[in-house]
C-alpha positions in Angstrom: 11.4 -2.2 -79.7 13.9 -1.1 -82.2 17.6 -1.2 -82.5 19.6 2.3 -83.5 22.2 1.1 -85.2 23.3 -2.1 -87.4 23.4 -4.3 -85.0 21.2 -3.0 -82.9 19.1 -5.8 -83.4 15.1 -5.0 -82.7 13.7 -6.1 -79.3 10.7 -7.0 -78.6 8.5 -7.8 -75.5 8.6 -11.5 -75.7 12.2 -10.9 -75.0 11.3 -9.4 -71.0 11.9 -6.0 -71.8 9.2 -3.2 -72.1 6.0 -3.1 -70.9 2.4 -1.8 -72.5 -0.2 0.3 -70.8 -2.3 -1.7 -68.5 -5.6 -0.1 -67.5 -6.0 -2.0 -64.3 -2.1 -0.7 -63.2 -2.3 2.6 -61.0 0.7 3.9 -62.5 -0.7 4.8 -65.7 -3.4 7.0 -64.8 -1.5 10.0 -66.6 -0.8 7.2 -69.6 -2.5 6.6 -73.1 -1.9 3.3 -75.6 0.0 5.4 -77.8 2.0 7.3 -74.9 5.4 4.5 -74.9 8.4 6.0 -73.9 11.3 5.9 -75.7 14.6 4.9 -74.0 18.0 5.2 -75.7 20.1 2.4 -74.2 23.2 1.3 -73.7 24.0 -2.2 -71.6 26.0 -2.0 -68.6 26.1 2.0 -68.6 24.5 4.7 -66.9 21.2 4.3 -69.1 20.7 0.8 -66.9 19.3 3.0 -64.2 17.3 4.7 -66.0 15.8 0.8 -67.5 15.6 0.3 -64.2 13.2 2.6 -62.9 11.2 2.1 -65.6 10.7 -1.7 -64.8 9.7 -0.3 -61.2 7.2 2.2 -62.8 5.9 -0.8 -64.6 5.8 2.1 -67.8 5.3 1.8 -72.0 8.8 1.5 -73.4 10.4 0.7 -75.9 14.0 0.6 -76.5 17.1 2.0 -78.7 19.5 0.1 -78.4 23.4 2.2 -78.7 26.1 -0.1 -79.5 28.9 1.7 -78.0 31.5 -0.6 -78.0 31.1 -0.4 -81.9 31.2 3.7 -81.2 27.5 4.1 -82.3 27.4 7.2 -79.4 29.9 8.7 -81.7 27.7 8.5 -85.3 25.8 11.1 -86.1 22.4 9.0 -85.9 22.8 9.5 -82.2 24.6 12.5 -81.8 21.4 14.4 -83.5 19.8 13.1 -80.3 22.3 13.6 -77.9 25.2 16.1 -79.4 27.9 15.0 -76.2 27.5 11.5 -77.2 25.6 10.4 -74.2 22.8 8.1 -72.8 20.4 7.8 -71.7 18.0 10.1 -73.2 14.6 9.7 -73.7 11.9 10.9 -76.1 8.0 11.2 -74.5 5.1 12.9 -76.7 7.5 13.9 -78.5 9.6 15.4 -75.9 13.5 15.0 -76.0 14.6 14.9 -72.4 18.7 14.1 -71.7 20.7 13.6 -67.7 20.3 11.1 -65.6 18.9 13.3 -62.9 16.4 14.7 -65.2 15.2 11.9 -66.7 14.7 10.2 -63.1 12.6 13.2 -62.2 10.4 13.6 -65.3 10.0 9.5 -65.6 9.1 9.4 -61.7 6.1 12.1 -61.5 4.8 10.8 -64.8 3.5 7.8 -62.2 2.4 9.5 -59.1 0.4 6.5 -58.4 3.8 4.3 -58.1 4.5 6.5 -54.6 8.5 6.8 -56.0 8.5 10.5 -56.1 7.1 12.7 -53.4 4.8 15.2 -54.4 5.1 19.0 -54.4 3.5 19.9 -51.0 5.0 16.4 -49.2 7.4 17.5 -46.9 9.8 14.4 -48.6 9.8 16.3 -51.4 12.4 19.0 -50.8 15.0 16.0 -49.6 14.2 14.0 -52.7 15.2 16.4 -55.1 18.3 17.5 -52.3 19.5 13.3 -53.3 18.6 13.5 -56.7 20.9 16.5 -57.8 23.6 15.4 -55.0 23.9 12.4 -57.4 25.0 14.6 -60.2 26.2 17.3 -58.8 28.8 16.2 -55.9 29.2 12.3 -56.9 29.8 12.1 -60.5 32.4 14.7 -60.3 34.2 13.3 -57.6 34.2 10.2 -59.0 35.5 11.0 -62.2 38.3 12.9 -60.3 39.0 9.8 -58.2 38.8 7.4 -61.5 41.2 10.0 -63.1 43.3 10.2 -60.0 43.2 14.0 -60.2 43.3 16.7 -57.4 40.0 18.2 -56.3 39.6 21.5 -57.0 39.9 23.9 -54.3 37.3 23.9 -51.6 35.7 27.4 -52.9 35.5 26.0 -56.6 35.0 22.1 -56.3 31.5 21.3 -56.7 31.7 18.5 -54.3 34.5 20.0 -51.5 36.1 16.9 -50.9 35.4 13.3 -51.6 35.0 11.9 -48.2 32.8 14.8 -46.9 30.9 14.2 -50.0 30.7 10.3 -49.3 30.0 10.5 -45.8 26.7 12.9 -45.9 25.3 10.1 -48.3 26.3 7.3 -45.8 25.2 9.5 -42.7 21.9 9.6 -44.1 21.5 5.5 -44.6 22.5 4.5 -41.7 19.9 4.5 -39.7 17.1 3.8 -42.2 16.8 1.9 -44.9 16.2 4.8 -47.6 17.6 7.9 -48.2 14.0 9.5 -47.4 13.4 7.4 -44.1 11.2 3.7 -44.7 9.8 5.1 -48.3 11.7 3.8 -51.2 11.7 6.4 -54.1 13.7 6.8 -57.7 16.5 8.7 -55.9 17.3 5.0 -54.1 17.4 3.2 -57.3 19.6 5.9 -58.8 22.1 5.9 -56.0 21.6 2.4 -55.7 23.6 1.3 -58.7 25.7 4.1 -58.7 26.9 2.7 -55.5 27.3 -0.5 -56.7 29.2 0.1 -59.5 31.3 2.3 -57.1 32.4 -0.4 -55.1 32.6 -2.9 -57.7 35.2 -0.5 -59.6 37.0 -0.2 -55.9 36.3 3.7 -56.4 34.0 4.1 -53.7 36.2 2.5 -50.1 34.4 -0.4 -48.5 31.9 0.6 -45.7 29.5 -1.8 -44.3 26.6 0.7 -44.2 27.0 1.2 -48.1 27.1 -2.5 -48.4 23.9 -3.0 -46.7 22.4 -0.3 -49.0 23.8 -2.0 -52.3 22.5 -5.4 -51.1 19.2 -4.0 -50.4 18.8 -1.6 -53.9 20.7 -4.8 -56.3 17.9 -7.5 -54.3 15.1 -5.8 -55.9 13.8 -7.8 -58.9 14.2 -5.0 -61.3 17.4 -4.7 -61.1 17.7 -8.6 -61.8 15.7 -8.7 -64.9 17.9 -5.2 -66.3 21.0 -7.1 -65.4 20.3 -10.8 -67.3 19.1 -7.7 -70.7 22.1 -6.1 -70.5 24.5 -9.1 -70.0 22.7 -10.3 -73.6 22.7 -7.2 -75.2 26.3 -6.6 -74.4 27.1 -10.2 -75.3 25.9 -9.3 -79.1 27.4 -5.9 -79.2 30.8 -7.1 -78.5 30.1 -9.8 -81.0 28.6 -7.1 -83.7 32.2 -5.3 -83.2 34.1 -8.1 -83.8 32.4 -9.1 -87.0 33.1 -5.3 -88.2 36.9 -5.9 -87.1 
């Protein structure tokens, strides 16, 4: 795995991170030796998801790693990738794909065989992608408005009508099962999963015990574990590669 910037210092799988294709792993039916994805990185942001579901997928990655506390999102190495200065974003046989949501459902039917994404024809399917797109289409938004302490729009232009009717389908719909597709755990839980978490953790999302419940179950999982002990590294020698530039 290799870094994108200076001190973006290369990776590589003796480290924990990024996996190689395995012929005996169901997952990689659609997968050749050559076929890694690449995953543009940033600890402790958004793009944590996506490294996330990627552990779950058990998939070929490899990683480049965005120092953005040095403001490497910003330089126009990454910004030929990503023009708004965002991750992730990924790059597949030879296939730029940027968002969250998008990523999550191109990453997700790549690996059928890891039962995280329903197929066309399952019934699951249509509320699947309904959660995905929710994700990015109602709750970012009204998050950043809450973070920002703005106004909603009004009702017949806000994308999300208000936050607590926006909230409270998502919380409606976990609390009586433990998924947001019934018993099946699939990408959209691990997406909302840590967006929930780091909700609550920034106190932007109100405490609710069936949210809790839903954190504690998504955070439990061992992917999630092994992202957070990367990040917490990688973010402990990015702030350490901004300082020296200080």
């Amino acid at each position: 795995m290799t870094g994108m910037g200076a001190h973006s210092a290369p990776v590589g799988p003796t480290a924990g991170a990024g996996h190689h294709p395995d012929t005996n792993h169901p997952g990689k039916a659609l997968m050749t030796a050559n076929d890694t994805i690449t995953l543009y990185h940033s600890p402790q942001t958004r793009s944590s998801a996506t490294l996330t579901l990627l552990e779950e997928l058990s998939a070929p990655y490899d990683l480049q790693l965005i120092n953005m506390k040095a403001g490497e999102q910003r330089r126009s190495a990454y910004l030929a990738v990503n023009p708004l200065g965002k991750v992730p974003a990924i790059r597949h046989r030879g296939a730029l794909v940027t968002e969250q949501v998008a990523i999550y459902l191109y990453l997700a039917d790549l690996f059928p065989a890891a039962g995280l994404a329903p197929a066309i024809g399952d019934p699951r399917r249509g509320p699947y992608l309904r959660w995905l797109v929710y994700y990015a289409a109602c709750y970012e938004p009204a998050l950043v408005d809450r973070a920002m302490k703005r106004e909603p729009a009004p009702l017949a232009m806000s994308p999300y009508g208000d936050f607590d009717t926006m909230l409270g389908a998502v919380v409606e719909r976990i609390a009586n099962s433990p998924y947001l597709l019934g018993d099946a755990l699939s990408a959209a839980d691990l997406l909302w999963g840590m967006a929930l978490h780091w909700g609550t953790m920034f106190k932007m999302v109100p405490d609710n015990p069936v949210i809790a419940d839903y954190v504690t179950r998504m955070t439990g999982r061992p992917s999630v574990a092994k992202v957070a002990a990367m990040d917490a590294k990688w973010a402990s020698e990015h702030e350490a590669a901004k300082a020296a530039q200080a």
